[in-house]
C-alpha positions as CSV (number, residue, x, y, z in Angstrom):
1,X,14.9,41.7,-58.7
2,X,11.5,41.6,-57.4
3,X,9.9,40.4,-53.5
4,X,6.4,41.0,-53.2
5,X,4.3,42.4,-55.9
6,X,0.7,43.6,-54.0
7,X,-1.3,46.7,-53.1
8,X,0.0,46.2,-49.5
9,X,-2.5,49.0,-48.4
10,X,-5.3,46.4,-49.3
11,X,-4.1,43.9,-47.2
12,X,-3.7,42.9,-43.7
13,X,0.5,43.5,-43.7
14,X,0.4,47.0,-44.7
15,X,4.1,47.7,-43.8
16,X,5.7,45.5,-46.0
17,X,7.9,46.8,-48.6
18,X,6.5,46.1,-52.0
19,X,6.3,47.2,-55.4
20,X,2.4,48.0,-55.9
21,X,1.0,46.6,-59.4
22,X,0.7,49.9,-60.9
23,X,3.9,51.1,-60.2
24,X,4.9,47.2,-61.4
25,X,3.0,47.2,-64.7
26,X,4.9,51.2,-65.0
27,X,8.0,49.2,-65.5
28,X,7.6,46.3,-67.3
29,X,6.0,49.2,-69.8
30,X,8.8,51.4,-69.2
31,X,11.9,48.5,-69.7
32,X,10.0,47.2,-72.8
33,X,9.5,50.9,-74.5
34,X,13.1,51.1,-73.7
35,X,14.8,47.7,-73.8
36,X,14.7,44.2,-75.0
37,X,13.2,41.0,-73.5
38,X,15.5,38.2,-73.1
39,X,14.8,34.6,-71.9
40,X,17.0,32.3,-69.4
41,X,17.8,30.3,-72.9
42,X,19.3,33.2,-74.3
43,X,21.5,33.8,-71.5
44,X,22.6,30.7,-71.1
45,X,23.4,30.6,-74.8
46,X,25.3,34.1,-74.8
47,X,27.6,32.7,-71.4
48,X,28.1,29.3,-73.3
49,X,29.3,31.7,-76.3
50,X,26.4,30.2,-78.6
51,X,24.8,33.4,-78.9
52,X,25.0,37.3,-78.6
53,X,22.2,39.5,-76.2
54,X,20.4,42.3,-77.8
55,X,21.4,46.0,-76.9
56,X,19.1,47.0,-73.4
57,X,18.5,43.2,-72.7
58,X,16.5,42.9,-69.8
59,X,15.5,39.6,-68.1
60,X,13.1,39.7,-64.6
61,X,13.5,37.6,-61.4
62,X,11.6,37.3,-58.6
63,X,12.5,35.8,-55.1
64,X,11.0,33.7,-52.2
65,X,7.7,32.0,-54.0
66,X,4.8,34.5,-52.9
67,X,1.8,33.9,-54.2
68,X,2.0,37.4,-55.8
69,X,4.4,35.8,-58.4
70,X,1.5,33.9,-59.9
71,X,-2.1,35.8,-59.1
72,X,-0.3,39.1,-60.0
73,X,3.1,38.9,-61.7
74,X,2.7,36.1,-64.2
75,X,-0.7,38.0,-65.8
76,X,1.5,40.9,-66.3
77,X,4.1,39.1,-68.2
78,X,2.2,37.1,-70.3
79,X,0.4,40.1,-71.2
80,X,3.9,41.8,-71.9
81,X,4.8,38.3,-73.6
82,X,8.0,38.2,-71.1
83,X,9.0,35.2,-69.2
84,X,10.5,35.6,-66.0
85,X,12.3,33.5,-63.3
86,X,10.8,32.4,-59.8
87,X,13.2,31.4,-57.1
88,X,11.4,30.0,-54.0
89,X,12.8,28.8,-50.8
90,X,11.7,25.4,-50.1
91,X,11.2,25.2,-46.1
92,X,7.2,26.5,-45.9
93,X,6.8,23.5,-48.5
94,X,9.0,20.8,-46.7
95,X,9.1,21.8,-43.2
96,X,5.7,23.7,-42.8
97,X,7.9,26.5,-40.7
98,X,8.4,30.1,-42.3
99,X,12.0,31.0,-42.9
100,X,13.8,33.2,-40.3
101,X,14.2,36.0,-42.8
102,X,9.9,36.2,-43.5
103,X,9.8,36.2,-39.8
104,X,12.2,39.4,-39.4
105,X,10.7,41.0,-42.7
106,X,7.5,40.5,-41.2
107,X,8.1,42.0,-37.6
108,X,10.2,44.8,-38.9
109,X,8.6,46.2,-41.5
110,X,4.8,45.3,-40.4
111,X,5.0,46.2,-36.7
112,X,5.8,49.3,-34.6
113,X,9.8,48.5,-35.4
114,X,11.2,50.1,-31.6
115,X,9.1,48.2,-29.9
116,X,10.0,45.0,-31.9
117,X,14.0,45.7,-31.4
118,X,13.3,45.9,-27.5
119,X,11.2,43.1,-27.6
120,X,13.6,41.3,-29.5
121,X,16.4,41.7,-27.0
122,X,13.9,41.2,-23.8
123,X,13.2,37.7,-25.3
124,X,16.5,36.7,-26.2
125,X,18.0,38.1,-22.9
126,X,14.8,36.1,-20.9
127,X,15.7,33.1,-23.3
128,X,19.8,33.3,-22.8
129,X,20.3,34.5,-19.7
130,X,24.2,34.0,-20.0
131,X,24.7,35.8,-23.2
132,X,25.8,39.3,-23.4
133,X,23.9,40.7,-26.0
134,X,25.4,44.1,-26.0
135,X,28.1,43.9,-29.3
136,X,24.6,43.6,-31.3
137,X,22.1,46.3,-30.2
138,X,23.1,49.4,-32.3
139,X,26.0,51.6,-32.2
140,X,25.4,54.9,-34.6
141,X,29.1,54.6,-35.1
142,X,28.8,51.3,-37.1
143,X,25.8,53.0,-39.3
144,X,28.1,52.6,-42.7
145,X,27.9,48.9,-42.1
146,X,24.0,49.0,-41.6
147,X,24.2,51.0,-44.4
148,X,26.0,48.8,-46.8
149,X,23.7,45.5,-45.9
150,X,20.2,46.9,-46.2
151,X,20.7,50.5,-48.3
152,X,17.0,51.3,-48.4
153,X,16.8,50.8,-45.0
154,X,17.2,53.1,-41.5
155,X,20.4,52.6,-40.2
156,X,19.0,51.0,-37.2
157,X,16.9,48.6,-38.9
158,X,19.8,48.1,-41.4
159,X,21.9,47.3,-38.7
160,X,19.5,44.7,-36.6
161,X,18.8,42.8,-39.7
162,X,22.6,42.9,-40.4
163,X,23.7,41.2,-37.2
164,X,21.1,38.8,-37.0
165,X,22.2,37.6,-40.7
166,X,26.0,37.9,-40.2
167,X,27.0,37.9,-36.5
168,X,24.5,36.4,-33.7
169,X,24.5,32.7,-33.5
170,X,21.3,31.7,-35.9
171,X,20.3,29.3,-32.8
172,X,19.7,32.4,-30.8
173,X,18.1,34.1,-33.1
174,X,15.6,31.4,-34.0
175,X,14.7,30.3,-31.2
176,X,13.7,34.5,-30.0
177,X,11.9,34.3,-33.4
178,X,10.2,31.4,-32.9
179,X,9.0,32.7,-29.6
180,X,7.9,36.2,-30.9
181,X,6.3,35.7,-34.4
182,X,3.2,33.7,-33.3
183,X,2.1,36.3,-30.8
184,X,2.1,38.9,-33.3
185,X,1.0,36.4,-36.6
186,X,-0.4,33.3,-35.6
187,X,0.3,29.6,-36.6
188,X,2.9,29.3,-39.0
189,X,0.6,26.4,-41.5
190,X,-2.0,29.4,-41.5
191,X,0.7,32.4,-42.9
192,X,2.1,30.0,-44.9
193,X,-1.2,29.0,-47.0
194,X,-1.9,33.0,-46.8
195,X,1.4,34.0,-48.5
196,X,3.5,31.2,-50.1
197,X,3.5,29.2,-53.5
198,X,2.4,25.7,-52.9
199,X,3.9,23.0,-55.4
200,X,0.3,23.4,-57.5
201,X,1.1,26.9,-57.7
202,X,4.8,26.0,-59.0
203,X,3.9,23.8,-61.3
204,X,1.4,26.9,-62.8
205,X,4.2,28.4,-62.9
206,X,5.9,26.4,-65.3
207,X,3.0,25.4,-67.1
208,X,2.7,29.1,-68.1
209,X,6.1,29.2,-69.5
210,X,7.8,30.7,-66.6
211,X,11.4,29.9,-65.1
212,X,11.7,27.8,-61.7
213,X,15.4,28.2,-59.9
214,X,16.8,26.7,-56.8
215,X,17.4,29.4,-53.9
216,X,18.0,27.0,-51.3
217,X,15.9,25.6,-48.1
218,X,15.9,27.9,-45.4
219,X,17.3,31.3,-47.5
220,X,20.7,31.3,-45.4
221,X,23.4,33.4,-45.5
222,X,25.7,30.9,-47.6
223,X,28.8,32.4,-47.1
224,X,28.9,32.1,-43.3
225,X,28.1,27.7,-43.7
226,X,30.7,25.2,-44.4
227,X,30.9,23.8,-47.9
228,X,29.0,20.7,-46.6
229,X,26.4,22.8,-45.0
230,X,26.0,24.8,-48.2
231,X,25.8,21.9,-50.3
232,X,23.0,20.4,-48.1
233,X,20.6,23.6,-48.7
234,X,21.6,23.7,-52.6
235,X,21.7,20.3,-53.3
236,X,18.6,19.8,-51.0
237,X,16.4,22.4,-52.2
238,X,17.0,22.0,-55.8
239,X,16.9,18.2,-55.8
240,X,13.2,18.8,-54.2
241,X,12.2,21.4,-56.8
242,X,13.2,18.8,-59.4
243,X,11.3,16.0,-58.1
244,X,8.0,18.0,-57.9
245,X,8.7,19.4,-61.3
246,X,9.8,16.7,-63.1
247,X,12.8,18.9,-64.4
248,X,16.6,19.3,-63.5
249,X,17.0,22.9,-61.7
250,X,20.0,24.5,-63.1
251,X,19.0,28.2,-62.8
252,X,19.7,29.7,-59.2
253,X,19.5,32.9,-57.1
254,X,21.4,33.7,-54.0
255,X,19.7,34.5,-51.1
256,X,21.1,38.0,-50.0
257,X,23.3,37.9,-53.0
258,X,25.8,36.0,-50.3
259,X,28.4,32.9,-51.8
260,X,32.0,32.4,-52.1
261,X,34.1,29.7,-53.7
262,X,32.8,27.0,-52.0
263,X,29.0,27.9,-53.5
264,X,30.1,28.5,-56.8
265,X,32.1,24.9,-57.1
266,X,28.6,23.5,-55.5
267,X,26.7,25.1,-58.2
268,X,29.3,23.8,-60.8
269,X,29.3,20.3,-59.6
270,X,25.5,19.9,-59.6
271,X,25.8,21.5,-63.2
272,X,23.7,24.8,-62.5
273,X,24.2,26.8,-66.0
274,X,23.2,30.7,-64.5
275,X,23.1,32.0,-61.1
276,X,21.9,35.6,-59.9
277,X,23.6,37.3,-57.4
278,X,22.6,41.2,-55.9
279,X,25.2,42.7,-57.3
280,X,24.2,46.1,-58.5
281,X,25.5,46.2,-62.0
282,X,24.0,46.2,-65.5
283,X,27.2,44.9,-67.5
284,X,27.9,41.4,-67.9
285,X,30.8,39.3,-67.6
286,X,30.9,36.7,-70.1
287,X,33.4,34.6,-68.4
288,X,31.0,34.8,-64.8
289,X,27.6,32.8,-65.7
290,X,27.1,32.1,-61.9
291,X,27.8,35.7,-61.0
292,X,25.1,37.4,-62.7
293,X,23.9,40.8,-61.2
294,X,20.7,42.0,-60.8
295,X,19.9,45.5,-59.6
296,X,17.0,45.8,-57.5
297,X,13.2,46.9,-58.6
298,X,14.1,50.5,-56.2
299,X,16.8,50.7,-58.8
300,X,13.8,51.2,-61.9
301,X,12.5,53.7,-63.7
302,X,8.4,53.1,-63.6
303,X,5.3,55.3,-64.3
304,X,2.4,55.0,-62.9
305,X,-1.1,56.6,-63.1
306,X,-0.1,58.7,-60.2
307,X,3.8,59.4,-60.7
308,X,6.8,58.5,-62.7
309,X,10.1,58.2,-61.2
């Protein structure tokens, strides 16, 4: 599972976390030395028992629609002869507003993170003067938690990205966001144009034999909506995806790996065939097409001209 593929160093968002191309092309080398290329067809045919996978299959995914999935990622596969599978959120393409989760990656990871936290609760304390915001700054005691949600994370950051995801109200946290982002990144229509797949871009995508899956509109924690509300962003997003494709959408990832039984009957009853979750396993289980885990690209072997890991 793949984010942002870029020599972040040579760009204006130097703190983002990314895999660098080198270190990128190291292991698409490295998995295809030492394991063999599958496509979305040939898992769907091994869940739908019409087929068996290969020993050391591999398939690649990558989330959120960044333009570094086609300037930089689809060269590399075609060169490698792979096909891969791009999940992008909808809402920079729809709604012309970046998705909360961009806009905490963004002032994490890309600013001075301290003074982002106390910012953070300055604004939402200014913004909500009756709310007691204390239960969500961080206690080192709860540090397994932080720990659990974001494990390449500091167990602060880990934890302020964990209760802004699972336990503020996401109308607090928004509207703080909303506030904040533009001071530090601008207008919203200019990032977006800098940094997201457009439906051109998409449709490149396919054209060059590559996978397009739903991942929702706004990249929410599905487990924590109703079945309603989580059939609005599925059914929402993918019915989009499929009008500008001119395609059905039955491939899917979840955004933060999050769903429960309500997602999973959603996905069934709008006849999605494989879904990717986070889990952090390498076996599959033949019986769970819409549980598929991925592990994560920190997770890889890769060799570079500089290192090998």
């Amino acid at each position: 599972m793949y984010h942002f593929v870029r020599d972040v160093e040579q760009t204006r968002y130097g703190g983002i976390k990314a895999r660098r191309v080198a270190e990128f092309v190291g292991q698409v080398e490295h998995l295809c030395r030492h394991g063999q290329p599958v496509r979305a067809a040939d898992l769907v045919a091994y869940f739908e028992g019409r087929g068996e996978l290969p020993a050391g299959a591999f398939y690649l995914t990558f989330d959120d629609g960044f333009v570094d999935h086609l300037r930089t990622v689809v060269p590399v596969l075609k060169r490698f002869g792979l096909e891969g599978a791009f999940f992008p959120m909808t809402e920079p393409l729809v709604r012309g507003r970046v998705p909360s989760v961009e806009k905490l990656r963004f002032l994490n990871y890309n600013c001075d993170f301290p003074t982002i936290y106390e910012e953070f609760f300055a604004t939402l304390g200014r913004l909500f003067p009756n709310v007691d915001a204390s239960p969500w700054r961080f206690d080192p005691s709860r540090a397994d938690l932080a720990a659990a949600y974001a494990r390449f994370d500091q167990p602060a950051m880990g934890h302020f990205k964990r209760v802004t995801t699972l336990e503020m109200p996401w109308s607090i946290r928004d509207a703080v966001l909303d506030e904040m982002f533009p001071r530090y990144f601008g207008g919203e229509a200019e990032f977006i144009r800098e940094l997201y797949l457009d439906w051109d871009n998409l449709r490149e995508l396919r054209a060059a034999g590559m996978v397009v899956g739903g991942h929702t509109v706004t990249h929410p924690w599905l487990a924590r909506l109703s079945a309603a509300e989580q059939d609005k962003e599925i059914t929402e997003g993918n019915e989009r995806l499929a009008c500008e494709l001119g395609e059905p959408i039955d491939v899917f990832a979840y955004p933060y790996g999050s769903y429960n039984a309500d997602t999973l009957a959603i996905l069934r009853r709008r006849g999605c065939r494989l879904a990717f979750t986070t889990k952090v396993e390498v076996v599959l289980d033949p019986a769970r097409p819409l549980e598929v885990p991925r592990v994560d690209t920190n997770d890889v072997r890769y060799k570079s001209e500089t290192c090998e890991a």
